[in-house]
FIFI-783398 format. One record per atom (N, C-alpha, C): residue number from 1; atom name; z, y, x. Coordinates in steps of 0.05 Angstrom, whole numbers, plus 5000, padded with zeros to 4 digits. Each point is the difference from the previous one (the first is absolute). Layout:
# FIFI-783398
   num   atomo      Z      Y      X
   NUM      CA      Z      Y      X
...
# end
This chain:
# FIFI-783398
   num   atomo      Z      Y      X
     1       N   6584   8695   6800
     1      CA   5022   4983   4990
     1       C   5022   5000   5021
     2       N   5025   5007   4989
     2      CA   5024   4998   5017
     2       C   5003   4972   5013
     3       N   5012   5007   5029
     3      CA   4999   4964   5015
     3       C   5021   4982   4989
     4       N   5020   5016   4986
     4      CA   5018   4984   4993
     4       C   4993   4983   4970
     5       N   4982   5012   4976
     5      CA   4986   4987   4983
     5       C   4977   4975   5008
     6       N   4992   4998   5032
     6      CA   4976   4992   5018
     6       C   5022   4964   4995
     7       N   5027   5022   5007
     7      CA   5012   4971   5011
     7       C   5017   4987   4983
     8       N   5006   5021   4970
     8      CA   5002   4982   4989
     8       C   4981   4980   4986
     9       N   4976   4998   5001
     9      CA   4978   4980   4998
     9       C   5006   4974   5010
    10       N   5009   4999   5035
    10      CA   5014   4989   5019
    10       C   5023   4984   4982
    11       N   5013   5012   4999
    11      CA   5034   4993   4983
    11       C   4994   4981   4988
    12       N   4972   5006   4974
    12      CA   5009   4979   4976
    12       C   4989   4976   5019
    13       N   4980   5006   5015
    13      CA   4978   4975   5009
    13       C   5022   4974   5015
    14       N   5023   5019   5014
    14      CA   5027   4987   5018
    14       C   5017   5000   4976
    15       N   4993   4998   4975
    15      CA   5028   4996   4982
    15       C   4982   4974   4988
    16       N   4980   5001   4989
    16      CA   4991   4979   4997
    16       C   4996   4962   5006
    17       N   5000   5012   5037
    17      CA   5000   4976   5010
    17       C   5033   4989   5000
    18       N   5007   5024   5000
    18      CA   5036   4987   5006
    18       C   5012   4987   4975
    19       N   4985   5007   4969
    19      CA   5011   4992   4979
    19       C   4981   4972   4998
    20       N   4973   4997   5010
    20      CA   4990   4975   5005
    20       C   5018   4975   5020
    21       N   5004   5013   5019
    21      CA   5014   4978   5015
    21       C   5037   4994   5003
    22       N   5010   5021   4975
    22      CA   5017   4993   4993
    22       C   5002   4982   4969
    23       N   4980   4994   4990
    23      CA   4997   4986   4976
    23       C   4993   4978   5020
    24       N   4986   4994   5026
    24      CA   4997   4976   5004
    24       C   5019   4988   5016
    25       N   5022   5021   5006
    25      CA   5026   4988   5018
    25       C   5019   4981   4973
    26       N   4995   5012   4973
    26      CA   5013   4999   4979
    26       C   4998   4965   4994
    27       N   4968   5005   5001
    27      CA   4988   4971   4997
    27       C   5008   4975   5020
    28       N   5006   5010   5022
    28      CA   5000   4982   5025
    28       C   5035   5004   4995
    29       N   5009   5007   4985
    29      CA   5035   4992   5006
    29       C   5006   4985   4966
    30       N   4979   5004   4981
    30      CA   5014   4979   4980
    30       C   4981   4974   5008
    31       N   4976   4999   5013
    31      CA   4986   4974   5012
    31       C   5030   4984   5014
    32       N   5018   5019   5021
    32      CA   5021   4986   5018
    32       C   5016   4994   4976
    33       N   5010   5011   4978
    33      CA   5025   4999   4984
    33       C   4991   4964   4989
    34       N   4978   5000   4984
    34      CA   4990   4977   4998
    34       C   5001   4981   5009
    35       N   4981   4994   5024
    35      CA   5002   4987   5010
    35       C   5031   4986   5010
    36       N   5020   5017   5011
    36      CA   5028   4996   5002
    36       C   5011   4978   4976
    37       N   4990   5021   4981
    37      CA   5010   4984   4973
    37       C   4991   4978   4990
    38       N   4977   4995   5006
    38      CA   4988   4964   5004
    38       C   5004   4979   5026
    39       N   5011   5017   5025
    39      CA   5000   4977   5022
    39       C   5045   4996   4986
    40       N   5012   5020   4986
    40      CA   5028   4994   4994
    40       C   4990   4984   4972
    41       N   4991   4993   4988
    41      CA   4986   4985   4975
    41       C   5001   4977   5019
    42       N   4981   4997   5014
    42      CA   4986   4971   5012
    42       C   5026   4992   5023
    43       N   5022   5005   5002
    43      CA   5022   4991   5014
    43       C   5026   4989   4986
    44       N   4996   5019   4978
    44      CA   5026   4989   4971
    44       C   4980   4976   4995
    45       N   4977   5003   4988
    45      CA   4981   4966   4994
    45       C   5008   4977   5022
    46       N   5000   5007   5026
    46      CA   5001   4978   5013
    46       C   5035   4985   5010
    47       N   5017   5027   4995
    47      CA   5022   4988   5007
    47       C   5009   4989   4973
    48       N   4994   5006   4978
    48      CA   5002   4997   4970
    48       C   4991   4958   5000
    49       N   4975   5000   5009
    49      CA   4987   4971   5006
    49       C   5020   4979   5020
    50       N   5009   5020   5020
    50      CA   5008   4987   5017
    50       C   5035   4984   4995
    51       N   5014   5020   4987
    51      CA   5020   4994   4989
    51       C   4996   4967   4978
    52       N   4984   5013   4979
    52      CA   4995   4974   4980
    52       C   4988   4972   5015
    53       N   4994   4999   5027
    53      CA   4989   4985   5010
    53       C   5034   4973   5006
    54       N   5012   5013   5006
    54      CA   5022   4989   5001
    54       C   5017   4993   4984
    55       N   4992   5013   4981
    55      CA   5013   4991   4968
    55       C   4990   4977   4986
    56       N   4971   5000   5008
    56      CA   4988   4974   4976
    56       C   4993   4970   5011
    57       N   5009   4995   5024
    57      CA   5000   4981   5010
    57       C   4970   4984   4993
    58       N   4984   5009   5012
    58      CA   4964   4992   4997
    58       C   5004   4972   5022
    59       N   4973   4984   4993
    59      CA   4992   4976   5016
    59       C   4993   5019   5018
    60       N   4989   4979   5020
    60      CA   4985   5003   5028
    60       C   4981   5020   4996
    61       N   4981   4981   4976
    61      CA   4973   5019   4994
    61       C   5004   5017   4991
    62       N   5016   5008   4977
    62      CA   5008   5025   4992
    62       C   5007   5021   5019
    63       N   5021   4995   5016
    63      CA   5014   5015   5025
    63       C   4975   5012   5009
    64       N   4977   4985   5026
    64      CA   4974   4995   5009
    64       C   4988   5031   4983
    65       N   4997   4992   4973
    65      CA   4981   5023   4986
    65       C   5019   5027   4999
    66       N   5023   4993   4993
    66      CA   5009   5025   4998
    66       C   5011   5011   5024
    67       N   5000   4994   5023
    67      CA   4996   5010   5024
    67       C   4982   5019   5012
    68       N   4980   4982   4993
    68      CA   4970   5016   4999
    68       C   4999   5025   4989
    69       N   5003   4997   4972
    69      CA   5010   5020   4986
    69       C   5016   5025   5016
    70       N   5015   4991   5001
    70      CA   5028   5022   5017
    70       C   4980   5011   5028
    71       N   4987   4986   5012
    71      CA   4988   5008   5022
    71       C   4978   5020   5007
    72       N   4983   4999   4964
    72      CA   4972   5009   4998
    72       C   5025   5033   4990
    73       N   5021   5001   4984
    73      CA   5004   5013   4987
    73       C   5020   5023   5028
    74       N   5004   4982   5021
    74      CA   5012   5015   5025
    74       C   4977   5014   5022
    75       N   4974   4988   4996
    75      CA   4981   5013   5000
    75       C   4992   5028   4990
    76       N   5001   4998   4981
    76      CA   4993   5025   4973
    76       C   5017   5020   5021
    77       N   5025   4987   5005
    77      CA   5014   5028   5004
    77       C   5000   5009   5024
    78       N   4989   4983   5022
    78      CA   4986   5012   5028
    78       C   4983   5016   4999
    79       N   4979   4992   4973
    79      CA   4978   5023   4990
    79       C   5010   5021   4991
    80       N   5022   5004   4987
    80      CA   5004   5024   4984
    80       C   5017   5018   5018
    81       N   5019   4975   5023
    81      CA   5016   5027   5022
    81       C   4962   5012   5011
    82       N   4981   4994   5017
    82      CA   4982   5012   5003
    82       C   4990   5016   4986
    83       N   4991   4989   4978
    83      CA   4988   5028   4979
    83       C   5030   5025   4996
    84       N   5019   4993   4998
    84      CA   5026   5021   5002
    84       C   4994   5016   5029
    85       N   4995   4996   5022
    85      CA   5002   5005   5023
    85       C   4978   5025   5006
    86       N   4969   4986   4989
    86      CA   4973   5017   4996
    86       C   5013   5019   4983
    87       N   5004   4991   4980
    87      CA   5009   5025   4982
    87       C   5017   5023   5001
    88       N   5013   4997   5030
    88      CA   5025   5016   5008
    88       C   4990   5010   5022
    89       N   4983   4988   5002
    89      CA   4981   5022   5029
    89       C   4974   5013   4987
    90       N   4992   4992   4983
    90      CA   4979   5017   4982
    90       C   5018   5030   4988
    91       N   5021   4996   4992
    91      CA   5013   5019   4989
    91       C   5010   5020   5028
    92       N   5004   4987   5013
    92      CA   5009   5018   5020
    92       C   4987   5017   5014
    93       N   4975   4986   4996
    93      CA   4978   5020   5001
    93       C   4984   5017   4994
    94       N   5000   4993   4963
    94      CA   5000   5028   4974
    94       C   5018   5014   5006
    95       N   5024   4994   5012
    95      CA   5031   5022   5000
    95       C   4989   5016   5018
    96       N   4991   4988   5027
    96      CA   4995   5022   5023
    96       C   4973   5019   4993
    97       N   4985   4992   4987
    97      CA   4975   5004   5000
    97       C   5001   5024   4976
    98       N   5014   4999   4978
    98      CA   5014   5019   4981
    98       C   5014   5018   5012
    99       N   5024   4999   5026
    99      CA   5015   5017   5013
    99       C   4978   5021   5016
   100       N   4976   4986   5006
   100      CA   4987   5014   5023
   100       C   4983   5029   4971
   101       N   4993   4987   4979
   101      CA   4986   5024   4979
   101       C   5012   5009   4992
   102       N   5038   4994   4991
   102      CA   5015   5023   4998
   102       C   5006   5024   5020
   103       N   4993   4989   5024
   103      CA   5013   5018   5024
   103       C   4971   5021   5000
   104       N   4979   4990   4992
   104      CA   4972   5020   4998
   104       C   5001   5019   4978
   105       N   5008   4994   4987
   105      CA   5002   5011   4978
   105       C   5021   5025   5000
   106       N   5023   4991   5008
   106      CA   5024   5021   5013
   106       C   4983   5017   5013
   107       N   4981   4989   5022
   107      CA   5003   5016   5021
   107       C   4973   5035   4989
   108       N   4983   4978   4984
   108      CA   4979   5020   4990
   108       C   5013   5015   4985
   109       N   5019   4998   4982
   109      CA   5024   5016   4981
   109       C   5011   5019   5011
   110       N   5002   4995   5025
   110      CA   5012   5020   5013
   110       C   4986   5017   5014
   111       N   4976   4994   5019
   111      CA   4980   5019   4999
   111       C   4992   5016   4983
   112       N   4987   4990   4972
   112      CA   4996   5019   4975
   112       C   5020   5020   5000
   113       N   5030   4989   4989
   113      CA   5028   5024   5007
   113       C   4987   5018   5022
   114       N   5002   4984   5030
   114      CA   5001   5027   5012
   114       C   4976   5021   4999
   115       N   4980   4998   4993
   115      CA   4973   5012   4996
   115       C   5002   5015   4977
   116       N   5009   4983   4971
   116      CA   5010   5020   4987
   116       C   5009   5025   5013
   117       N   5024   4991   5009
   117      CA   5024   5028   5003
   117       C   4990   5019   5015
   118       N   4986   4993   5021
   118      CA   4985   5019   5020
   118       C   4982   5011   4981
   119       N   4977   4996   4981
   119      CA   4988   5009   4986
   119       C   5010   5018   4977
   120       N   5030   4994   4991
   120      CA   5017   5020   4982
   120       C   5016   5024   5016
   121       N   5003   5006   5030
   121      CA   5003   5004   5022
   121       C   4980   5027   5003
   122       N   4981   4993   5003
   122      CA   4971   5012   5004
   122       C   4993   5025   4974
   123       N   5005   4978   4974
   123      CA   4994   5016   4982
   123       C   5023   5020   4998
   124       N   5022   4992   4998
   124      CA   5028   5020   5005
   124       C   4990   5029   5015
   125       N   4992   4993   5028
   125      CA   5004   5016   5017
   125       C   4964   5025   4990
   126       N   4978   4978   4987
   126      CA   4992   5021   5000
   126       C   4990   5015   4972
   127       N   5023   5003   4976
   127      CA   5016   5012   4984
   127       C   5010   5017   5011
   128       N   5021   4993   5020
   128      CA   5016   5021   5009
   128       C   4978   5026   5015
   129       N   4982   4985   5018
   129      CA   4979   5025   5012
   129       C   4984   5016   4970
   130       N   5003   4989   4989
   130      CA   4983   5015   4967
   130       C   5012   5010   4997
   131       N   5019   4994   4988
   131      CA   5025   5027   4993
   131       C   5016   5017   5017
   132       N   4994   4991   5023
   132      CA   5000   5025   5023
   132       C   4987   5028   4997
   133       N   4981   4985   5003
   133      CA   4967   5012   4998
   133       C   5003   5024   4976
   134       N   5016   4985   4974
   134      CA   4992   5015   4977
   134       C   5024   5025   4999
   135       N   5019   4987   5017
   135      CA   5021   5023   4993
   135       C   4992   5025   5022
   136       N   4987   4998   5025
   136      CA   4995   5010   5030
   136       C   4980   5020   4971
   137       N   4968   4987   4984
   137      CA   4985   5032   4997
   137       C   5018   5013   4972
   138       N   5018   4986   4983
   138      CA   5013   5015   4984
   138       C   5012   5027   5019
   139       N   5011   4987   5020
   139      CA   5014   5023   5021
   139       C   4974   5019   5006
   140       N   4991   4988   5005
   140      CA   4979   5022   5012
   140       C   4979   5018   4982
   141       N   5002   4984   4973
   141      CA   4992   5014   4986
   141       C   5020   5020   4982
   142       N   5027   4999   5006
   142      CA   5012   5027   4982
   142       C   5007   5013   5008
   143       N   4999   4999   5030
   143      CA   5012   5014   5022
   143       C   4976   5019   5019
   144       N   4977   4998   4992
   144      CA   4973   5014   4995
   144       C   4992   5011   4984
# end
């Protein structure tokens, strides 16, 4: 078996992992898009609360609960900048981790190429000694 068929074996095995961990860079950047899009959700909610807070003129106790309110819901969004934050370093690390099986994959691609060509190289050259060969006993056979 030619080495360059050896390696493309190689190729798919480094094309594989790279289309695996580029479906999971995929995953880890709409996980960030999301999450983005719920910690900007959970900030329109609270400045949305916070505005009406001043509009409706609440008692004490009222004020009191809906404070609370405003506070648990300014919470949420300490949680969600974090989960935004994991999520942007998780991805950043499908991205690198994807860049590193594209660059394998290149690189085996290009081995195969060059092994190929040396192997079409080889065969070229020894064609050319055959048909050397065949024109050298034509000669020598009509010239005898």
């Amino acid at each position: 078996m030619k080495k360059s068929l050896r390696i493309q074996t190689l190729v798919d095995l480094a094309k594989r992992k790279e289309d695996a961990a580029a479906q999971k860079f995929a995953q880890d950047k709409a996980l960030v898009e999301a999450s983005v899009s719920k910690l900007q959700e959970l900030k329109e909610y609270s400045e949305q609360y916070e505005s009406e807070r001043n509009l409706l003129g609440l008692s004490p106790y009222l004020t009191t609960n809906y404070q609370h309110f405003v506070d648990r819901v300014k919470q949420a969004i300490v949680q969600q900048e974090a989960a935004v934050v994991r999520a942007e370093q998780q991805a950043g690390m499908s991205m690198r981790l994807w860049l590193q099986e594209r660059s394998k994959t290149q690189s085996m691609d290009w081995l195969k190429e060059k092994n190929h060509k040396a192997e079409q190289l080889i065969e070229s050259k020894q064609e050319q000694v055959g048909s050397d060969e065949f024109a050298m006993r034509r000669f020598w056979d009509t010239s005898h």
